[in-house]
SELUM-695382 format. One line per 3 residues: number of its first residue (from 1); their letters; for each residue x, y, z of C-alpha. Coordinates in Angstrom, 2 decimals. Layout:
<nodes>
NUM> a> X,Y,Z; ...
</nodes>
This chain:
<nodes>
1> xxx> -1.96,-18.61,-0.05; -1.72,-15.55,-2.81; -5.25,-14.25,-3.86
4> xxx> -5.39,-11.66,-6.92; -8.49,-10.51,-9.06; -8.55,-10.07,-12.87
7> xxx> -10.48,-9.47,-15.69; -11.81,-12.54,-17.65; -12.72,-13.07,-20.79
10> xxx> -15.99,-10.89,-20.64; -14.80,-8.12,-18.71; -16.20,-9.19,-15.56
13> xxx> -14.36,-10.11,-12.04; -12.28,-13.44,-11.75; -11.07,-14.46,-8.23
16> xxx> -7.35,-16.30,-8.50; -5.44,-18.04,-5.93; -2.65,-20.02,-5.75
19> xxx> -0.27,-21.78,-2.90; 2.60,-19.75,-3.40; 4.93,-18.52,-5.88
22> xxx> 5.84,-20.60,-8.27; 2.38,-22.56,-8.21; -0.05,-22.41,-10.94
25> xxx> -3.10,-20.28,-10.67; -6.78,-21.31,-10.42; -10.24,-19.75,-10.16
28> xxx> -12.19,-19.66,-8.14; -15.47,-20.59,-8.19; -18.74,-18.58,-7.90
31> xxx> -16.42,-16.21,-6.37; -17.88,-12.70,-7.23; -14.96,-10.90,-5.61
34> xxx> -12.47,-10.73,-3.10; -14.78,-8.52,-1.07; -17.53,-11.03,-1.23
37> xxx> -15.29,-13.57,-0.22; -13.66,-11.78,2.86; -16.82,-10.74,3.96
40> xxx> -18.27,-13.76,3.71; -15.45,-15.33,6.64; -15.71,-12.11,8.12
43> xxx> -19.24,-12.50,8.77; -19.71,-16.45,9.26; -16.93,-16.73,11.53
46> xxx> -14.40,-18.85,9.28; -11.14,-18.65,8.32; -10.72,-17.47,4.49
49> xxx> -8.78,-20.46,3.08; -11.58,-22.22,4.29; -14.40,-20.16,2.68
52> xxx> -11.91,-20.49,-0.45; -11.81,-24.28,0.00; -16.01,-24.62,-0.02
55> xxx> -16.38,-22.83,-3.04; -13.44,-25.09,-4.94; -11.30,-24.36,-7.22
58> xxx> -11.93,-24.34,-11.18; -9.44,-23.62,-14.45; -5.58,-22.97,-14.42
61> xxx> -5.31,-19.16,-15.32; -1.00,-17.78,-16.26; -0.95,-14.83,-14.00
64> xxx> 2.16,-13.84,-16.28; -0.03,-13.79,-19.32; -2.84,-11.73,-17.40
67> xxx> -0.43,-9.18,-16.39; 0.74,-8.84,-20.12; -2.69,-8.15,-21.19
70> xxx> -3.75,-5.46,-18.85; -5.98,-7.69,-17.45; -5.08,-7.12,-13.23
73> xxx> -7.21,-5.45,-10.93; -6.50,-4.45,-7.38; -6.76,-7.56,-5.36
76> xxx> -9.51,-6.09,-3.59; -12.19,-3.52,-4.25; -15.56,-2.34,-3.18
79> xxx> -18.60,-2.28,-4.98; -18.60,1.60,-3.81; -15.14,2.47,-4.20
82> xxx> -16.14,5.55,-1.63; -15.88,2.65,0.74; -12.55,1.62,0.55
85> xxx> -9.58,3.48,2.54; -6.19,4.29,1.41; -4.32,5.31,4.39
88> xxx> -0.95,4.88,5.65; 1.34,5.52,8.29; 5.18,6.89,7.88
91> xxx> 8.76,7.12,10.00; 7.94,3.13,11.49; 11.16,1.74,9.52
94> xxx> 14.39,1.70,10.86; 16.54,3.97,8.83; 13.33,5.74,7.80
97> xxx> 14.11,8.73,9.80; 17.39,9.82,7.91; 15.82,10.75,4.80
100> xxx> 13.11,12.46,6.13; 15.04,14.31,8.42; 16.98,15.40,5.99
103> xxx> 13.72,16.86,3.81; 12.89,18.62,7.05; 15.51,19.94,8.71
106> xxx> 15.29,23.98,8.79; 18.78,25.57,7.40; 17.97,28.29,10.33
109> xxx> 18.54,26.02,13.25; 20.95,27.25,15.78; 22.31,23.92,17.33
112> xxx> 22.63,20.20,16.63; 21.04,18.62,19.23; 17.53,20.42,17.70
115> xxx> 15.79,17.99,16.70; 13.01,17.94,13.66; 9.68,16.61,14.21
118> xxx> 10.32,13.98,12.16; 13.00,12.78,14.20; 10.86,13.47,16.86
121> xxx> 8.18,11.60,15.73; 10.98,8.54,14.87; 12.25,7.87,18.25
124> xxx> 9.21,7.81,19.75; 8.69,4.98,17.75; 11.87,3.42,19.04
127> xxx> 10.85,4.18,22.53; 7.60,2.33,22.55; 6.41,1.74,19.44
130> xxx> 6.46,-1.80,20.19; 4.31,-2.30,23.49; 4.42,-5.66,25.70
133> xxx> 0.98,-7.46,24.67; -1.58,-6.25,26.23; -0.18,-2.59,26.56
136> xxx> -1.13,0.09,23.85; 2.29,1.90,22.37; 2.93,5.25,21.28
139> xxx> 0.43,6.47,18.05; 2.39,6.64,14.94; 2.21,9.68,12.33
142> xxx> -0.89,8.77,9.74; -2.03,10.33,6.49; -4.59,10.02,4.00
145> xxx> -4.55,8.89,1.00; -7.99,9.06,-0.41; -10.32,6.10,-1.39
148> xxx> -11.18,3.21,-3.97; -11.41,6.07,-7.27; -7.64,6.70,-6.28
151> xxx> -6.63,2.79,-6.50; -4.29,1.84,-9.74; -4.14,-1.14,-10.92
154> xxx> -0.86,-3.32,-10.96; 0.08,-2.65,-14.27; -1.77,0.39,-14.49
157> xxx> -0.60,3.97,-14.63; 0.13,6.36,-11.26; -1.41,9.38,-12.80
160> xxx> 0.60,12.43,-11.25; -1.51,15.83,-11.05; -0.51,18.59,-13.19
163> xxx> -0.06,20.69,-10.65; 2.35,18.37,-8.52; 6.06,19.01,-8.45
166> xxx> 7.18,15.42,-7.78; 5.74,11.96,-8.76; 7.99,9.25,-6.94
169> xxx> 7.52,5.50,-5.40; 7.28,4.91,-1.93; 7.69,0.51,-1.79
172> xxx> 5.74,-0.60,1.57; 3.83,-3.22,2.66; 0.29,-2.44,3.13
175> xxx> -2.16,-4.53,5.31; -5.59,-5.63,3.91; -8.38,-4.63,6.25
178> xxx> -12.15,-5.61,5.99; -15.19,-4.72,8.65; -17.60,-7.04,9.98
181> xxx> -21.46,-6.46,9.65; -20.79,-5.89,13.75; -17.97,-3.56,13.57
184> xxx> -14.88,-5.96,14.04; -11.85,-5.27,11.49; -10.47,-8.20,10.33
187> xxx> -7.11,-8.77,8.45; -7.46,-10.51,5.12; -3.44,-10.25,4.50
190> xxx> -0.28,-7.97,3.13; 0.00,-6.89,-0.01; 3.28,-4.87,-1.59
193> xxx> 2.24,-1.45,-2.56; 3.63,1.92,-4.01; 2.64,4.86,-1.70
196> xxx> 3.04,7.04,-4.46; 4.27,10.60,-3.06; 5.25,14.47,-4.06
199> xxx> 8.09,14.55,-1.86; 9.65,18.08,-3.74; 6.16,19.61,-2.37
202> xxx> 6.64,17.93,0.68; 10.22,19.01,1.35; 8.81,22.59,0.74
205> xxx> 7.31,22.28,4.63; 6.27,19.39,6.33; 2.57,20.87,7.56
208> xxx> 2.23,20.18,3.18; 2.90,16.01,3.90; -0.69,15.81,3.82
211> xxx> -1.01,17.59,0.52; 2.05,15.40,-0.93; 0.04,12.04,-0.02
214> xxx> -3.25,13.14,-1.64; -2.39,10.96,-4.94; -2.81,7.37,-6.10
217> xxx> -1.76,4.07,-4.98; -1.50,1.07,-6.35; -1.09,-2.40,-4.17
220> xxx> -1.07,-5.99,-5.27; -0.71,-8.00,-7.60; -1.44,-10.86,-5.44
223> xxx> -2.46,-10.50,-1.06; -0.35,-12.85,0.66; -3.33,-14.83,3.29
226> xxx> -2.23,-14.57,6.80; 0.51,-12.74,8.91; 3.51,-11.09,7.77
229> xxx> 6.81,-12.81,7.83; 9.14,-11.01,10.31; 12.36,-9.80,8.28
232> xxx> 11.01,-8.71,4.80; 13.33,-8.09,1.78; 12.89,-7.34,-1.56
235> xxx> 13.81,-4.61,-4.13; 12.98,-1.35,-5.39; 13.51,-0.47,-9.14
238> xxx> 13.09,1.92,-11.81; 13.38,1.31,-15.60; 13.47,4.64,-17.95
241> xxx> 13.09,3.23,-21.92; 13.80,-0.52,-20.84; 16.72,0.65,-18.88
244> xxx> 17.30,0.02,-15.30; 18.20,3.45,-13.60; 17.25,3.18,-9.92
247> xxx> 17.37,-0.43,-7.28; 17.75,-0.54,-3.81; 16.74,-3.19,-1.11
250> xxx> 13.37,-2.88,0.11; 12.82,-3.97,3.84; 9.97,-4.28,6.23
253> xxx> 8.77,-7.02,8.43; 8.70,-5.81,12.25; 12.40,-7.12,12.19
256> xxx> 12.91,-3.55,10.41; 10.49,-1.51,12.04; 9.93,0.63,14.52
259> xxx> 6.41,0.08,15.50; 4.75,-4.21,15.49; 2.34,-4.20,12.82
262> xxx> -0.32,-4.43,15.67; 0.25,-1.25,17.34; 0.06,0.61,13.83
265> xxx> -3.18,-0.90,13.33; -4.81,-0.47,16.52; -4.04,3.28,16.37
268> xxx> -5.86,3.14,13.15; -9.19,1.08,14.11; -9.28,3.29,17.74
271> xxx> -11.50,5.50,15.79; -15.24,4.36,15.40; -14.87,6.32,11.79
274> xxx> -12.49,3.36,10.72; -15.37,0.47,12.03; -18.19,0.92,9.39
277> xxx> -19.44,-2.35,8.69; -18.44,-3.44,4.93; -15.69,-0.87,4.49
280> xxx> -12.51,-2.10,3.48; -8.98,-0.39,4.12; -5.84,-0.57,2.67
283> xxx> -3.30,0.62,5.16; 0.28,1.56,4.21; 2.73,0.59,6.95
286> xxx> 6.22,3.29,5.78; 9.52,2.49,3.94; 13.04,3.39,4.26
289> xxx> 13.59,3.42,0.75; 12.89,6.54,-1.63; 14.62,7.21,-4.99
292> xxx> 13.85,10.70,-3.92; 16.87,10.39,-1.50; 19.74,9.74,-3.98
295> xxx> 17.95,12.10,-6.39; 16.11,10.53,-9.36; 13.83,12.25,-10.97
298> xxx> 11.01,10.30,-12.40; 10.08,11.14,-15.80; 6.62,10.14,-17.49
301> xxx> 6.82,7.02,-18.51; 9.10,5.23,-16.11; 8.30,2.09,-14.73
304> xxx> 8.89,1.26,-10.95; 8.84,-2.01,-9.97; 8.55,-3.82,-6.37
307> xxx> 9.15,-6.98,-5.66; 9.43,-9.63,-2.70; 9.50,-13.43,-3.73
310> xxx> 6.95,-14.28,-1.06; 4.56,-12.00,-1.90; 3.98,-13.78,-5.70
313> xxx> 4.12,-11.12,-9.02; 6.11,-7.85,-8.49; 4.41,-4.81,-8.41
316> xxx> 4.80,-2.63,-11.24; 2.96,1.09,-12.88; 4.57,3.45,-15.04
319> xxx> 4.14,6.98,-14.38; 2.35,9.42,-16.36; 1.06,13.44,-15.88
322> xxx> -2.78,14.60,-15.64; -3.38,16.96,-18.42; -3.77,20.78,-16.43
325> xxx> -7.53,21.30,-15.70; -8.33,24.94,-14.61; -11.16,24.08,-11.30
328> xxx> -13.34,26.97,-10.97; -16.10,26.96,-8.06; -19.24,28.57,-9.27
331> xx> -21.89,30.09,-6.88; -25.38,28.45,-6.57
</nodes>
């Protein structure tokens, strides 16, 4: 099942859903969100599709034709965006570590077998980032990202700061996250989504990674109900004027990781912080893809573009630049 909100008619929130891709798009209905609707499984003790199947389903809607319009919204939100997480976690790919090690590695170092703390950090991952059930695995690194004000919608624009020296995709998958009324997180499904990063401001020194991640993200269009598949693979593009200047495979799925999707999240939920009844959280799960790494620059107004057939619509958001806005803090 792929769920997606949009705009209707009046402005206000529509809840889609559809079978797959391919299928044809219904609403449905007296669905006031997503939210509402994962929190009401969350908290009755049901499975979504079957929360979805009591309310029924009403009109067609073209999810092509919404997209065209402007007319997407994250596939979920918060009625306080302060209460919805973007947070991710990074070197979990395989292949993931090259390019970061490459950002990070100091020109001063005296022998090869020094290792970065990226590459540090990766093959812990290999070494037990994948615990036998029941057994907790090695924590993962983790940023912020910031929370529901910072969410773009598909189609929308990743605003870069003025200040930032870099504005480039990061494709991952994230996982969709929503808290009981008695503390339990529950998963809701996957999503694509662009982990939009400064990586030229992160290259500078790693201790500024948190700095570089402190931007928006955008997920969606559609959350794919239910567990990952295993070997994920889709592309990464951008277009510049219409014109295709950047592609590479995109691949996740635990088949391609270095960490199971289950030891990423438990080292996020371990904190109490991350169990606050209603929240929702968006957690990015890495990529071993960057544009960053065979050196394109984006330029306002490029267009990057994500896509994996079994995750419905591809993800796409042109870039664009804050205007500069001088922050002064005044004395009460």
């Amino acid at each position: 099942m792929l769920i997606s909100q949009i705009k209707d008619k009046d402005g206000k929130i529509a809840v889609a859903v559809r079978g797959g891709p391919g299928e044809a798009a219904r609403i449905v209905n007296g669905a006031e969100s997503v939210y509402a609707l994962a929190l009401e499984a969350a908290n009755g003790g049901k499975r979504f599709a079957d929360v979805v199947a009591t309310h029924g389903l009403g009109e067609s809607v073209d999810l092509e034709a919404v997209y065209a319009e402007g007319r997407f919204l994250p596939p979920i939100t918060h009625p306080d965006p302060a209460h919805l997480h973007l947070t991710g976690t990074g070197l979990t790919h395989l292949g993931s570590a090259a390019t970061r090690d490459s950002m990070h590695k100091k020109a001063s170092e005296q022998a090869e077998e020094t290792l970065t703390d990226s590459m540090k950090m990766f093959r812990m991952g290999l070494e037990n980032g994948k615990p036998a059930l029941g057994e907790k695995g090695v924590q993962p690194e983790w940023f912020y990202k910031g929370n529901g004000t910072q969410a773009a919608a598909p189609g929308g624009n990743l605003v870069s700061p003025s200040f930032a020296l870099d504005g480039g995709e990061e494709p991952e998958m994230a996982g969709i996250y929503i808290i009981a009324d008695d503390g339990t997180p529950f998963r809701l499904g996957f999503a694509l989504a662009n982990e939009f990063s400064d990586h030229v401001t992160e290259r500078i020194n790693y201790l500024y990674l948190a700095h570089s991640k402190l931007r928006p993200a955008s997920f969606g269009p559609e959350i794919r109900i239910g567990a990952a598949p295993d070997d994920i693979r889709g592309a990464s593009r951008i277009r510049r004027g219409g014109e295709l200047i950047f592609e590479k495979p995109f691949l996740s799925g635990e088949a391609n990781m270095s960490h199971t999707f289950a030891n990423l999240e438990y080292h996020h939920f371990k904190y109490d912080l991350f169990r606050a009844p209603g929240d929702v959280h968006v957690h990015m799960f890495g990529t071993a893809t960057l544009s960053f790494a065979d050196g394109i620059k984006p330029e306002e107004g490029d267009v990057f573009e994500i896509e994996v057939a079994e995750f419905g619509l591809p993800l796409r958001n042109a870039l664009s630049v804050a205007p500069e806005d001088d922050i002064v803090v005044r004395q009460l």
